[in-house]
FIZA-184590 format. One line per field, with one value per residue (C-alpha): residue in one letter; residue number from 1; y, z, x. Coordinates in steps of 0.25 Angstrom, whole numbers, always signed. Layout:
% FIZA-184590
residu	c(A / ...)
num	c(NUM / ...)
c2	c(Y / ...)
c3	c(Z / ...)
c1	c(X / ...)
% end
This chain:
% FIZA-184590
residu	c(X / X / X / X / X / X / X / X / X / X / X / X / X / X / X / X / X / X / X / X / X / X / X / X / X / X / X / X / X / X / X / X / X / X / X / X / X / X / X / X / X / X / X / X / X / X / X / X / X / X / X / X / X / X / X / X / X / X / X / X / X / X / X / X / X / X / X / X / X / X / X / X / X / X / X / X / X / X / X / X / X / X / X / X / X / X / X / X / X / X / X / X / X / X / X / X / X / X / X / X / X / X / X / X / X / X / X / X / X / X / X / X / X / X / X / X / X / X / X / X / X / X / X / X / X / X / X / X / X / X / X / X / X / X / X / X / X / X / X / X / X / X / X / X / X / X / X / X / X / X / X / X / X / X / X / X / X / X / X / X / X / X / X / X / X / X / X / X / X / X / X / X / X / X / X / X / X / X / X / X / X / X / X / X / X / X / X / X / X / X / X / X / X / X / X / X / X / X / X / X / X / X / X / X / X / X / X / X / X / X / X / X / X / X / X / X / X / X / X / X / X / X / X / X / X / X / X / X / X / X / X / X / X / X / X / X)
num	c(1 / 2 / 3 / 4 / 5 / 6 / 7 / 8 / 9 / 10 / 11 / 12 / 13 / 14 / 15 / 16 / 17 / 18 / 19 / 20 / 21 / 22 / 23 / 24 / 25 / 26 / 27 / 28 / 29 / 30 / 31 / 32 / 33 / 34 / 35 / 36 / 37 / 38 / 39 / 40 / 41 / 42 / 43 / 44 / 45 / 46 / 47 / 48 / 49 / 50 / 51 / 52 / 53 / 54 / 55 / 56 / 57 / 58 / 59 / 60 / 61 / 62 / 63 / 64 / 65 / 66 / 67 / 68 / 69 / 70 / 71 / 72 / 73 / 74 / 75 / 76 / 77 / 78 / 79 / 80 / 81 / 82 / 83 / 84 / 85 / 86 / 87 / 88 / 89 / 90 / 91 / 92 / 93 / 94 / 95 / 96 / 97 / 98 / 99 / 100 / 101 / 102 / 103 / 104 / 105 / 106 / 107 / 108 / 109 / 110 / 111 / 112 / 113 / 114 / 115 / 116 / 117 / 118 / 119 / 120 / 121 / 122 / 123 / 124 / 125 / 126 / 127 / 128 / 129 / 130 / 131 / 132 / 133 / 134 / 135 / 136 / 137 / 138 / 139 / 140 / 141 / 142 / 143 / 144 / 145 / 146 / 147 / 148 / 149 / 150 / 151 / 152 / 153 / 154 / 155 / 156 / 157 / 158 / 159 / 160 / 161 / 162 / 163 / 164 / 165 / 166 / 167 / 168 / 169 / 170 / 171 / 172 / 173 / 174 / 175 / 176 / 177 / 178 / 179 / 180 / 181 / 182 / 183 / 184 / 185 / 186 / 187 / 188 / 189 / 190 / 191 / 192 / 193 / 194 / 195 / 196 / 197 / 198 / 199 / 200 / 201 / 202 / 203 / 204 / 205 / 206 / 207 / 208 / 209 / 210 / 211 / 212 / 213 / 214 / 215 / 216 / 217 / 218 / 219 / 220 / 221 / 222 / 223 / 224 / 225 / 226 / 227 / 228 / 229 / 230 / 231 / 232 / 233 / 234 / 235 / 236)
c2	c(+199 / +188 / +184 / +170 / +171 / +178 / +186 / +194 / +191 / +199 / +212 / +206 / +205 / +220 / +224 / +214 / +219 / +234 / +230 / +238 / +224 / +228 / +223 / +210 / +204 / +210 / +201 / +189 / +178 / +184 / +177 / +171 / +180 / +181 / +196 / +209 / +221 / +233 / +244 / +245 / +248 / +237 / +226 / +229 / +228 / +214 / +209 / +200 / +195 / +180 / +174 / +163 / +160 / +158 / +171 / +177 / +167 / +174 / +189 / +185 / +180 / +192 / +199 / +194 / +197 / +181 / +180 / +190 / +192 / +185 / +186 / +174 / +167 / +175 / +171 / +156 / +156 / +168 / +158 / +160 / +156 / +153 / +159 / +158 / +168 / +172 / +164 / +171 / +183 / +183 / +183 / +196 / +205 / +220 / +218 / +216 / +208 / +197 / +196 / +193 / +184 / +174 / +164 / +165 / +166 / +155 / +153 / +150 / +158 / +169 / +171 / +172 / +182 / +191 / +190 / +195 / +206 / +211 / +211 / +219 / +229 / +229 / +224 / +239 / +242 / +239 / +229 / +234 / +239 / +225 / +220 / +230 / +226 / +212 / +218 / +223 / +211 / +203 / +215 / +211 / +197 / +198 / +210 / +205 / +215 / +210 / +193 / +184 / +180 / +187 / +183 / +187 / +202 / +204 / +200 / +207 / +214 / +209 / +207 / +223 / +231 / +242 / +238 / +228 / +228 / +226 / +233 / +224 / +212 / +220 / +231 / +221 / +218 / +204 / +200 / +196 / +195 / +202 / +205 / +192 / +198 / +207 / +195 / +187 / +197 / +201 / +186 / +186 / +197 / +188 / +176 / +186 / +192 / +179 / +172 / +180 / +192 / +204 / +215 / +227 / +238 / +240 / +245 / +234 / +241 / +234 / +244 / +253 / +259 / +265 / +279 / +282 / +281 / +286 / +279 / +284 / +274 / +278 / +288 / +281 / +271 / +273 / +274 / +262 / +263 / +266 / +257 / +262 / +267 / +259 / +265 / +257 / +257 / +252 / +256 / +264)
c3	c(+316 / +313 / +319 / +322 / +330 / +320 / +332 / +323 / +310 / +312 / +311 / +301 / +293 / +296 / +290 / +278 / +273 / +275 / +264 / +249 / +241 / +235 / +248 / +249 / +243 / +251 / +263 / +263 / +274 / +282 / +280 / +268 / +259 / +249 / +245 / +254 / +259 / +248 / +259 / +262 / +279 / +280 / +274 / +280 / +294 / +290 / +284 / +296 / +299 / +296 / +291 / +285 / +270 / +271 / +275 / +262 / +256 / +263 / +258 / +243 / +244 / +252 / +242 / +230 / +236 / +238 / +254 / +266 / +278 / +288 / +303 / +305 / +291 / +294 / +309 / +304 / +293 / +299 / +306 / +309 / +300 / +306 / +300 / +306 / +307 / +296 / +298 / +306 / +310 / +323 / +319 / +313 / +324 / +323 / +335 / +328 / +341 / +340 / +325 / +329 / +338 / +328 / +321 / +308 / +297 / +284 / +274 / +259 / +247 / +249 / +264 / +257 / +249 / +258 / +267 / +256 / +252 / +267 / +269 / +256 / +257 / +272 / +282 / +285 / +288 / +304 / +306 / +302 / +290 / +284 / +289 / +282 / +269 / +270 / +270 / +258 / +251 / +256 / +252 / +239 / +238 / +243 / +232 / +218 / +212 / +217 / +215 / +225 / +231 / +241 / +230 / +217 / +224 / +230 / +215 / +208 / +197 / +201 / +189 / +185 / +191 / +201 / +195 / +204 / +218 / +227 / +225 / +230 / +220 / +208 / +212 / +207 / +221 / +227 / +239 / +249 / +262 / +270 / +282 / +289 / +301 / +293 / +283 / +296 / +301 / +289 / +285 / +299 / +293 / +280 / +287 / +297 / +285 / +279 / +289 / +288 / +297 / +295 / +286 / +295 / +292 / +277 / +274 / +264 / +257 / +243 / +242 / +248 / +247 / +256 / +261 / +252 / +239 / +234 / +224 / +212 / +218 / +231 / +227 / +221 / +232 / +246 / +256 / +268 / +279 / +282 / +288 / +291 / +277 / +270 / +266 / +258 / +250 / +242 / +231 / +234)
c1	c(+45 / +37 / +24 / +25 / +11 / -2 / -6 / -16 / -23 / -32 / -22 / -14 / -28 / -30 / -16 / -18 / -31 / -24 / -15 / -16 / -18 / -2 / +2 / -4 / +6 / +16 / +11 / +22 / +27 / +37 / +51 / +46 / +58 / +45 / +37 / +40 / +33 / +29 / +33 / +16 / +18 / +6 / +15 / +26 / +20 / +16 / +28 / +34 / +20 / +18 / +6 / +2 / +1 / -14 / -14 / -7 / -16 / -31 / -22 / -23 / -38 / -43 / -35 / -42 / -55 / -57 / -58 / -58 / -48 / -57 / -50 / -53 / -48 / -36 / -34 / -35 / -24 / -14 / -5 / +8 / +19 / +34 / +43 / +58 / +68 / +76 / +90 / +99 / +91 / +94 / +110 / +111 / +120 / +124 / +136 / +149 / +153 / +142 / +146 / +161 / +156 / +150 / +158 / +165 / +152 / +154 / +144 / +141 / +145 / +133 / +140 / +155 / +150 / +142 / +153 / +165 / +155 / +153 / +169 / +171 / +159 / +159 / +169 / +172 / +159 / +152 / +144 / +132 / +136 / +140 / +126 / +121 / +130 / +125 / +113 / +114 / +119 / +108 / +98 / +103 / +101 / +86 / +84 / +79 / +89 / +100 / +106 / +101 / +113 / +121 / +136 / +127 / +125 / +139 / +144 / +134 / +143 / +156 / +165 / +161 / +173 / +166 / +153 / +148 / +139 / +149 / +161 / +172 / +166 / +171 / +183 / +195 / +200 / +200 / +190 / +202 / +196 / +208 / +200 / +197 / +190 / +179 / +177 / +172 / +163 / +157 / +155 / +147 / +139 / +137 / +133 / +123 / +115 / +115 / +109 / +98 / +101 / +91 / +94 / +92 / +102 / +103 / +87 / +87 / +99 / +104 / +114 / +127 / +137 / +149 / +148 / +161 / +152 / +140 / +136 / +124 / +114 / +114 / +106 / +95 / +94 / +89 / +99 / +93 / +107 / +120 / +130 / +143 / +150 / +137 / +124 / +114 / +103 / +90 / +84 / +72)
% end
């Protein structure tokens, strides 16, 4: 949530001062896709609050010992900053009827792709597990580890027989869609998570694996969810 009315410099001031100064930085726009919390609680509380970037401006100055968090420098300059919804937010569904119930999803190459890899790791899966796999993908794009782009990650090592990321890209057989019905749902899915839906049920995972295996990094990795015959992970 994000306060589109400042209803309390003054308590925003309090918090900001409570800061170690290895947080201060940590203090970003909400919805601005730039910085992220540290994992201090403080931080984290005021992650979704918007302010102004005069305000970030009078942070670094107080910081440096140059000027002081006066209530009522901070009253003046703490104005609200509208910041829209992520696009399609509000689209992301859990109910495999409303889902069904939406038209056929189309899209670019990035949707084409998600939308393959969803029908090839996860068509067997319920609903919430393919989310969860999309998930995943996504996780993935937004991770500096990882390529930026949602075909870059799904091909990541495909050419090396069994020693790519995503099995079905590398194990010799061809991707024939045989299954038209799970191909639309789960190109629903693509176009869902790509729209901008929240990531809610993978804790952030950037990797799985099916219950069937039990692979040498799963070990090392924390395990975030399970999903069906999924369970993920991040490194910890």
């Amino acid at each position: 949530m994000s306060f589109q009315n400042f209803t309390s410099a003054a308590v925003l001031a309090a918090l900001i001062s409570a800061l170690p100064a290895s947080s201060w930085a940590d203090l970003t726009l909400s919805g601005s896709g730039v910085g992220s919390t540290s994992g201090n609680p403080n931080v984290e509380a005021a992650q979704d609050t918007v302010v102004s970037p005069a305000f970030l401006k009078l942070i670094e100055a107080e910081k440096a010992g140059k000027e002081r968090l006066r209530s009522g420098r901070v009253a003046k300059i703490s104005k609200p900053v509208d910041v829209p919804a992520p696009k399609g937010s509000g689209n992301l569904t859990y109910s495999v009827a409303e889902l069904n119930a939406r038209p056929n999803a189309t899209g670019d190459a990035q949707w084409a792709c998600l939308a393959e890899a969803l029908y090839f790791e996860a068509r067997g899966e319920t609903l919430k597990g393919q989310i969860a796999v999309a998930e995943v993908i996504l996780n993935r794009v937004s991770s500096s580890r990882f390529p930026n782009t949602v075909c870059a990650v799904i091909h990541q090592g495909t050419g090396r027989k069994y020693a790519c990321q995503f099995t079905y890209t590398c194990d010799g057989n061809p991707e024939t869609i045989h299954e038209p019905g799970a191909y639309q749902r789960v190109a629903k899915v693509a176009r869902m998570m790509l729209d901008g839906a929240p990531r809610k049920l993978s804790g952030g995972a950037t990797y799985y694996h099916t219950t069937a295996v039990s692979p040498s990094w799963s070990r090392k990795f924390r395990r975030t969810a399970r999903m069906g015959v999924h369970l993920f992970y991040r490194p910890t």
